[in-house]
N, C-alpha and C positions, 0 to 999 in steps of 0.2 A: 561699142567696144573700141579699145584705142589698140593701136598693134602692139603695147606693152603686153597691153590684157592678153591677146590673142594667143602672140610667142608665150610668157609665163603657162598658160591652159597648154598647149601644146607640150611643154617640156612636162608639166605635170599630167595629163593624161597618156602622156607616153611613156614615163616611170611609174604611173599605177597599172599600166597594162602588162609591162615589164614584172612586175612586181606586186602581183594582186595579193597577198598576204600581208603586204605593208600596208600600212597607213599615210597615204601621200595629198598633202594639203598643198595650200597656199597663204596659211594663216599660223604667224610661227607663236608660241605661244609657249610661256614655261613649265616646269614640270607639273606643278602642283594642276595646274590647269587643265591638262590631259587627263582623259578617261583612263583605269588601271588597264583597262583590254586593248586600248592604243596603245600604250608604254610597253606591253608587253607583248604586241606584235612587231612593234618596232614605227615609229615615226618618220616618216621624210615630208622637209616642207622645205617649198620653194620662194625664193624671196628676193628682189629685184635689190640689187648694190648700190644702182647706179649706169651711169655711162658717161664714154668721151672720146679723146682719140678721134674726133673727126678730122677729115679731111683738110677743111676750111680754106679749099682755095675757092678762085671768082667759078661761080655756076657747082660746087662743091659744097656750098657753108652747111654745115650740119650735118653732113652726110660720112657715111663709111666709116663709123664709129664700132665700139665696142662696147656693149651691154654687159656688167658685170652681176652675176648674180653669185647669188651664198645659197647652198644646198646644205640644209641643217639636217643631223640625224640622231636621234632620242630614244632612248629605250630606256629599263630598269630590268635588271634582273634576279632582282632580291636580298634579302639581307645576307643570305646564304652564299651569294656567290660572291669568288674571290676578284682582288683586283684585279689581278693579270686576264681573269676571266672575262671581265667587262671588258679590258683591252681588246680581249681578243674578236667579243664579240664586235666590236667596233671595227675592229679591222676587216671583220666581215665583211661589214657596212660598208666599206671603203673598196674589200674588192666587188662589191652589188654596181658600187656608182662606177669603177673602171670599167664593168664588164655592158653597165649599160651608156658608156659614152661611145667605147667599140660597137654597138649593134646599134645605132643611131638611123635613122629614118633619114633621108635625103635633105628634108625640109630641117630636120634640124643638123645639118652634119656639119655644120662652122662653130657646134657648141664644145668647149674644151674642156678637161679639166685644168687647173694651175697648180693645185696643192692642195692640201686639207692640214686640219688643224683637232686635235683628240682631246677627253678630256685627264688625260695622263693620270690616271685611277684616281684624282682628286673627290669627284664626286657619290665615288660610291654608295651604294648600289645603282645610280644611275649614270649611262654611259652617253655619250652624243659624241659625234664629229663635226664639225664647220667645212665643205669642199666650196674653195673660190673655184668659179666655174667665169666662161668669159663665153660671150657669141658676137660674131663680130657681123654686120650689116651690109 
């Protein structure tokens, strides 16, 4: 395993521990793809962005960087339920991931959040958030 792999398992084993009712992958995948009992437990998948922000001075090159990941969150809540309802559900979701970037493990405690992004009732009855998350090396 590469230390991508390690750190990713790491943030996802410690948001399904967090959060044993969810559904917490590493494989993001659309709606239609999801099982209905995932959707409507609610979805978290973890997904590497990228990285940069190295250092790159002499004896530095590649180091001290920032790994950006996207924390994706997916539900449905039915035909029945209202826009603002999704939203709200969503914002749930939103304080799930602040409250578990506060109770963070040592090993992971340089993970941030930066912002999220909703799907502003567009999608109804399905709701997700997008959270850019950063950990820096």
């Amino acid at each position: 395993m590469s230390e991508l792999s390690d750190r990713m398992g790491l943030i996802k084993d410690t948001l399904a521990a967090k959060y044993p009712a969810r559904v917490v992958s590493r494989s993001l995948m659309d709606f239609p793809m999801r099982h209905k009992s995932e959707l409507d437990a609610g979805v978290y998948t973890i997904v590497s962005a990228g990285e940069g922000g190295y250092a790159n001075y002499n004896g530095r090159e590649a180091m001290d960087g920032r790994h950006h990941i996207l924390l994706v969150g997916q539900f449905v809540l039915g035909e029945k339920a209202t826009p603002s309802e999704i939203e709200d559900a969503e914002g749930a979701m939103v304080d799930e991931i602040k409250a578990f970037v506060r109770s963070l493990p040592m090993a992971l405690c340089s993970l941030v959040m930066k912002g999220y992004r909703n799907s502003q009732q567009i999608e109804h009855p399905y709701g997700w958030i997008a959270v850019d998350m950063e950990i820096t090396q």
